[in-house]
N, C-alpha and C positions, 0 to 999 in steps of 0.2 A: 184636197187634203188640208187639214186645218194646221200651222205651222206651229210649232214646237212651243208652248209657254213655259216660262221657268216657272219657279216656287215661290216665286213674289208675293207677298201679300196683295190683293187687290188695292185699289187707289183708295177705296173707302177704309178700307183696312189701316191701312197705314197712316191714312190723316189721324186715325183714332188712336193709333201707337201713339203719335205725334202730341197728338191734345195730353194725352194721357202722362208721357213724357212733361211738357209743360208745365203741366199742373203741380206732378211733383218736386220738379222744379222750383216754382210758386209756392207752394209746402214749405218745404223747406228754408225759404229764404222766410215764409212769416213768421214760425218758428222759431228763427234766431234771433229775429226782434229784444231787445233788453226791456221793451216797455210795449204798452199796450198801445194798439194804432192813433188811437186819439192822442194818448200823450205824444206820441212820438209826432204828431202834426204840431203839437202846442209847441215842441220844442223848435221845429224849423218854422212856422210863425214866430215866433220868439227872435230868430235869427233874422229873420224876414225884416223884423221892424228894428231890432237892436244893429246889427253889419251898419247900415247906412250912418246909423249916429255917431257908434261908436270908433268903427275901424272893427280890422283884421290886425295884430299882432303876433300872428301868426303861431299862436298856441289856442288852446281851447278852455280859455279863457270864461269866457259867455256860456258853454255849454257845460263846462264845470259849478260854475257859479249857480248857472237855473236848476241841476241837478239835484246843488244844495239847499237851495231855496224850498225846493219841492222836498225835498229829503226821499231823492232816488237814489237807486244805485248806481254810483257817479263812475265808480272804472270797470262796471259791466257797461254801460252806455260810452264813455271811452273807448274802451276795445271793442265795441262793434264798430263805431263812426272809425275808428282804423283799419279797421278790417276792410272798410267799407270806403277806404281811400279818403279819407276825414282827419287829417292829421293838424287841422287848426279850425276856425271856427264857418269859414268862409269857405272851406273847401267842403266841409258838412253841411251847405247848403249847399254845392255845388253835387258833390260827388254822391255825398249819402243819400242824402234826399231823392235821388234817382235810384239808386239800391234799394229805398223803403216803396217809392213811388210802383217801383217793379215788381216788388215783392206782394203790393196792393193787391197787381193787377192794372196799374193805370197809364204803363209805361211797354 
C-alpha cells in the first residue's frame, strides 16, 4: 500500500513558487530605485572615494550635494537612502548600497 501523500506541491514545484516569489521580490525593490542603476553605482562610487577624505557628519551632506551637482532629484533619493536605513552619508554606503546591491541581484 502506497502511504498517504498530502497536497504538497512537489519539490520542483515549490522551488519555482520560490524562484518566482524572489524575483518579485527583486521587482519590486528595482522599481523603487529613485535613479537609474548606473547612476545610483556613480553615487555610492562617489561615496566610496569622498567618506575617506572627507568624514561622516552624520547628515547626508555628500549625497545631497552630488544630487545637486548632477541636478537629481535630491528628496526622492533621500527618502529612498531612508527608507533604506541611510540616514547620513556613511550609512548609505553601508546600508543602502546593500538594498540596491539586492535589488541588483548581486547580494
Amino acid at each position: 500500500m502506497i502511504p498517504h501523500m498530502s497536497n504538497r506541491p512537489d519539490k520542483s514545484k515549490r522551488k519555482e513558487l520560490l524562484r518566482r516569489a524572489k524575483r518579485s521580490v527583486q521587482e519590486k525593490a528595482l522599481d523603487s530605485l529613485p535613479l537609474p542603476a548606473e547612476t545610483m553605482r556613480r553615487l555610492f562610487d562617489m561615496l566610496d572615494e569622498e567618506l575617506p577624505a572627507q568624514g561622516c557628519d552624520h547628515s547626508l551632506r555628500l549625497v545631497r550635494a552630488w544630487a545637486a551637482e548632477y541636478d537629481l532629484p535630491t528628496e526622492t533619493l533621500v527618502d529612498w537612502c531612508r527608507e533604506n536605513h541611510g540616514y547620513c552619508d556613511c550609512e548609505v554606503l553601508a546600508n543602502s548600497e546593500e538594498a540596491f546591491l539586492a535589488a541588483m541581484g548581486e547580494r
